[in-house]
Legacy VTK file of the C-alpha trace (Angstrom):
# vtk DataFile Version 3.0
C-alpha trace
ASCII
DATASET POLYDATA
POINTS 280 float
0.000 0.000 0.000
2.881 2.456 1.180
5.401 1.258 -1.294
7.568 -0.804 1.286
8.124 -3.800 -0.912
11.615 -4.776 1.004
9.873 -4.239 4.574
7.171 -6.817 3.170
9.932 -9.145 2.420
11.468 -8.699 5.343
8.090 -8.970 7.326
7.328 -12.345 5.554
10.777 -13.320 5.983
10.575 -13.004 9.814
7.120 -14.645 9.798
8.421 -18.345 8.084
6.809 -17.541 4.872
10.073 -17.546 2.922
8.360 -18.855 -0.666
6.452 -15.688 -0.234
9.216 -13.313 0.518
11.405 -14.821 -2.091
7.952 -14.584 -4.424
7.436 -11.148 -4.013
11.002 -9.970 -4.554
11.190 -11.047 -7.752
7.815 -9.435 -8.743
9.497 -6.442 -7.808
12.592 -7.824 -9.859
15.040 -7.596 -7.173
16.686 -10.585 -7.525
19.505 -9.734 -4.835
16.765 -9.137 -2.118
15.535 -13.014 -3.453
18.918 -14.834 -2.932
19.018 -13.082 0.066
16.029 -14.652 1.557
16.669 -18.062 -0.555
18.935 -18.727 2.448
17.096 -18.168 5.351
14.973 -21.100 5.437
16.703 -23.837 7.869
14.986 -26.536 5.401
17.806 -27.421 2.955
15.320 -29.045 0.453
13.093 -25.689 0.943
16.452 -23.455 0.209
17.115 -25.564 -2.825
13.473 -25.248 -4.647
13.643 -21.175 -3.892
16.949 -20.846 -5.481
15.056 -23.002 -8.154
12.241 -20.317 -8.381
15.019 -17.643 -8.748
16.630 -19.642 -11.683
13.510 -20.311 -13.047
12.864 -16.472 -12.950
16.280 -15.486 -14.789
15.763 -17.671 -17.637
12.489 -16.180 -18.260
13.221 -12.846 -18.278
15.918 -14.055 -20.727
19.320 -13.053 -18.913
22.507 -14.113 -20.478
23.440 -18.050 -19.693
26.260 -16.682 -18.266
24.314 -14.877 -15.216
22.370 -17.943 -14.921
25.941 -19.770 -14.360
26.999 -17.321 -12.131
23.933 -17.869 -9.758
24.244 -21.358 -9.990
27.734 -21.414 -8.758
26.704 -18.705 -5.992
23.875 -20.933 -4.235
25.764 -23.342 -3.533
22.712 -25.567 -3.950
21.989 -26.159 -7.607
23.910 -28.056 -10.370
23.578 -27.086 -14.198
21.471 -30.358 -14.428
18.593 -28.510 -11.874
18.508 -25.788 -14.287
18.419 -27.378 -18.155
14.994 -27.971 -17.842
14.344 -24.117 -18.021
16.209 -23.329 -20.856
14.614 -22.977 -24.426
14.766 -26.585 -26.699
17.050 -24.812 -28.890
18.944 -22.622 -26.386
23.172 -22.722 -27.459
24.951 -24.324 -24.420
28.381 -22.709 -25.447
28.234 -20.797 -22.332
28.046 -23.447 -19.790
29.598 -26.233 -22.115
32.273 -26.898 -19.383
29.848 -27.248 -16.699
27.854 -29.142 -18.271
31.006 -31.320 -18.782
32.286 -31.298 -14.890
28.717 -32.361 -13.851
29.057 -35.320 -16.253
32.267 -36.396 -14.955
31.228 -36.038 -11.514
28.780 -38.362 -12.303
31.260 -40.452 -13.718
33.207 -40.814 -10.420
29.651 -41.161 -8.198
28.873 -44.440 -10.807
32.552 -45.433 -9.938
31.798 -44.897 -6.739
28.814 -47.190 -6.880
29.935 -49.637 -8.973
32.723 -50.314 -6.055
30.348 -50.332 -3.193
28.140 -52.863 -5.326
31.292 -54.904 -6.304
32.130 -54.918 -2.412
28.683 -55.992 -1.458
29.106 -59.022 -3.885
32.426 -60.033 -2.422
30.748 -59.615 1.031
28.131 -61.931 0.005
29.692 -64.195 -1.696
31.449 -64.608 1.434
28.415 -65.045 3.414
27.124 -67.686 1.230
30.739 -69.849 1.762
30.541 -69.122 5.491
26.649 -70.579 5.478
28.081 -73.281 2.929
30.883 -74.689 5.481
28.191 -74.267 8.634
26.616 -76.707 7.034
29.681 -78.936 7.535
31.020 -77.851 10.853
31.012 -80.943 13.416
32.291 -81.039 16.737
34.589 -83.976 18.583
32.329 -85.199 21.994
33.864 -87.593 24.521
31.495 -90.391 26.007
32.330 -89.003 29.132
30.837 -85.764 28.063
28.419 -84.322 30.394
25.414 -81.581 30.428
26.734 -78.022 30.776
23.378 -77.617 32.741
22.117 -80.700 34.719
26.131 -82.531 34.539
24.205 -85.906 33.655
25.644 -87.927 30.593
25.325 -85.747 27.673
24.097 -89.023 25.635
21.202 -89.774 27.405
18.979 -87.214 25.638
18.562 -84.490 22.658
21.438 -82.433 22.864
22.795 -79.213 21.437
26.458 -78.173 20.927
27.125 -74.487 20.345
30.732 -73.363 18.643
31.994 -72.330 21.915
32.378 -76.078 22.331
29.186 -75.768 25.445
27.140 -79.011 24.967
23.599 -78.838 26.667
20.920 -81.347 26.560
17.670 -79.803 24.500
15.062 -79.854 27.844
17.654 -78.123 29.913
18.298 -75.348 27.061
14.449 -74.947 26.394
14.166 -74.583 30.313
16.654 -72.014 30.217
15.789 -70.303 27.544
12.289 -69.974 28.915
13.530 -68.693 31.968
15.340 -65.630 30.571
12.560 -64.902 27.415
10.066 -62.458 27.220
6.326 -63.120 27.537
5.920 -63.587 23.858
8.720 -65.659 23.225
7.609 -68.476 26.174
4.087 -68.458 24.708
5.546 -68.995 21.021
8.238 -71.738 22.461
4.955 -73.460 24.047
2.906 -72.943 21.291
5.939 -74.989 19.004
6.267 -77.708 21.898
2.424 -78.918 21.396
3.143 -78.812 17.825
5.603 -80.780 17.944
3.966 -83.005 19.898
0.617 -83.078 18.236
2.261 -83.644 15.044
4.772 -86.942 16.044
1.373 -88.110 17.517
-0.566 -87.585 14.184
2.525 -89.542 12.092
2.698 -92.425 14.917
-1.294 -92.897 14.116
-0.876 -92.995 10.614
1.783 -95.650 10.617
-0.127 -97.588 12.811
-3.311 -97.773 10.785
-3.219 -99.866 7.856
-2.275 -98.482 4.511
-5.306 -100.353 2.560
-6.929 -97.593 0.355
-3.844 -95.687 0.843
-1.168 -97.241 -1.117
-0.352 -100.749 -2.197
1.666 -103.018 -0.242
4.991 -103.064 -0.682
5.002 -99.967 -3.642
7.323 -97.872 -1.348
4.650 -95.083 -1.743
4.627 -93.011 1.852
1.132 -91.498 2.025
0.768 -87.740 1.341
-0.724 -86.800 4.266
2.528 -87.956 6.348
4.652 -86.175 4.320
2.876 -82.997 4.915
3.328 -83.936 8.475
6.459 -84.648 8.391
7.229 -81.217 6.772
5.226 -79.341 9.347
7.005 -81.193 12.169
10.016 -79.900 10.479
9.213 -76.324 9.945
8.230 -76.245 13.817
11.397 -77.757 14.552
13.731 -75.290 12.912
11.631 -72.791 14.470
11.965 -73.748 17.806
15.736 -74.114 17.186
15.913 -70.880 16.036
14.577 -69.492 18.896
16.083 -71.741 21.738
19.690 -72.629 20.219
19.790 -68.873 18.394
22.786 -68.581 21.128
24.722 -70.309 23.547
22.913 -69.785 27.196
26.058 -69.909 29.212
27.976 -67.525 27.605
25.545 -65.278 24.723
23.690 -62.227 25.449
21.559 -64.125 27.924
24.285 -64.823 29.989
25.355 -60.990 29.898
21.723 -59.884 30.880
21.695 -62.037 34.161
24.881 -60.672 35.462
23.052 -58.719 37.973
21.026 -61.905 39.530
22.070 -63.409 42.535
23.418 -66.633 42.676
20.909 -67.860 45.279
17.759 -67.174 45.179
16.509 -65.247 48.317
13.029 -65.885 47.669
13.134 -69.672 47.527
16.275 -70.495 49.789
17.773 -74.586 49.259
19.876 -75.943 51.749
21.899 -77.546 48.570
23.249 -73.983 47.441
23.757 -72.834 50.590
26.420 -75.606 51.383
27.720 -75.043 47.988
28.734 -71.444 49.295
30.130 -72.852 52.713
33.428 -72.088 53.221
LINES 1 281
280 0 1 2 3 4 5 6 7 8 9 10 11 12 13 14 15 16 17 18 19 20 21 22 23 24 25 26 27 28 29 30 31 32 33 34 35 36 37 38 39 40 41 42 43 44 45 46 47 48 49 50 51 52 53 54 55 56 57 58 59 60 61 62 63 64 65 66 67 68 69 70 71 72 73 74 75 76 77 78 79 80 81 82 83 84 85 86 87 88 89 90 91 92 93 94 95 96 97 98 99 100 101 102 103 104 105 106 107 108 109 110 111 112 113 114 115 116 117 118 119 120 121 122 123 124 125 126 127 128 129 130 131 132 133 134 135 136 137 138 139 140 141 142 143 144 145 146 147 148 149 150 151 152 153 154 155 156 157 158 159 160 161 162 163 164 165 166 167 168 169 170 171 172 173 174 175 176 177 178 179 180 181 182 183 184 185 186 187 188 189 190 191 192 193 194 195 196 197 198 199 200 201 202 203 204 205 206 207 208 209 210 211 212 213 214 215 216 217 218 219 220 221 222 223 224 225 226 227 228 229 230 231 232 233 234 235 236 237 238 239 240 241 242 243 244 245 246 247 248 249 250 251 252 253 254 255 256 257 258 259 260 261 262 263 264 265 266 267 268 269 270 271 272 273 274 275 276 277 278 279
């Protein structure tokens, strides 16, 4: 109203509405005042599309390619490749021929760049995949004097695991442990497996009990379908519940770790056995 087109861009400036300052400077065609406020904004992306707007501005009014250069290079911001779209079709790129040709090789050395990292990330797998590969064939030497790192009964007696930190633990006495350190979630899914497991052996050891008449013929070698399907779900619940019980050695993984601040007796529920194993 009074004519105090900077104040205005100041005002809106102050007020967060930089798109509008920046806006109304160049309808006043101060492009200065513009660049100015093009930086205020704490947003990078924000800063970026004003300076944009300002570019977008200069080739309109049809300024020299060299000016347009020169405010490319003095945001900071933009690369010649923000600003081709704004040129004519048919505009002559003699001007900013060499930046166009720096942009290109930096582009060059970013696809180095990322050809490397990808080449890496093959190696990297490829190494993962021999690593799984020789898992699959990693075996460990047991005495038959070997005993539960748990319950010290015979290890051979039951189910037992043996981690690569050479700890051997029967399967009932890991599952126990494990339970006892878990979350809520993962007792109720390690429960959950346990009928499974259960429920399904039960479902096989019925089905090879009841004669195969109408199933197969005798001595064809054919095992009926609806054992096999069994016998994958029993094995699917299996690795599942090895996943989750033998993930990690109890004695000495990150369970271990967390129970560092338990007591070794239990307070609550004194036994005469671990007090004499403290006696002096």
């Amino acid at each position: 109203r009074y004519g105090r087109i900077r104040s205005c861009v100041h005002l809106y400036s102050l007020l967060k509405l930089h798109e509008d300052a920046v806006e109304l400077a160049l309808e006043q065609e101060d492009v200065e005042l513009a660049q100015i406020h093009a930086e205020r904004p704490d947003d990078d992306k924000l800063c970026k599309r004003l300076w944009l707007r300002i570019a977008q501005h200069v080739i309109r009014a049809k300024e020299p390619a060299s000016k347009v250069i020169d405010l490319v290079r003095r945001s900071n911001r933009l690369g010649v490749e923000d600003v081709l779209p704004f040129f004519p079709d048919f505009a002559r790129v003699d001007d900013f021929k060499g930046d166009i040709c720096t942009a290109l090789e930096d582009y060059e050395a970013q696809i180095q760049d990322l050809r490397g990292e990808m080449d890496e990330a093959a190696r990297t797998a490829e190494a993962m995949q021999r690593d799984m590969t020789s898992l699959k064939n990693r075996f460990a030497i047991l005495s038959t004097e070997e005993t539960c790192q748990v319950c010290a009964q015979p290890l051979w007696l039951r189910p037992f695991y043996v981690f690569p930190c050479q700890h051997s633990v029967h399967g009932d006495c890991l599952t126990r442990r494990v339970v006892s350190t878990c979350n809520r979630v993962q007792r109720r899914r390690i429960q959950e497996l346990q009928a499974q497991i259960v429920e399904t052996t039960k479902q096989r050891r019925q089905i090879r009990l009841t004669p195969l008449m109408g199933r197969a013929k005798a001595g064809d070698g054919i095992v009926p379908e609806s054992d096999e399907q069994l016998e994958q779900q029993l094995r699917r619940a299996k690795q599942q519940l090895d996943t989750i019980v033998a993930g990690e050695c109890v004695l000495c993984g990150e369970a271990m770790i967390r129970s560092i601040a338990e007591p070794f007796v239990d307070e609550d529920h004194p036994s005469s056995d671990a007090d004499d194993s403290w006696a002096i």
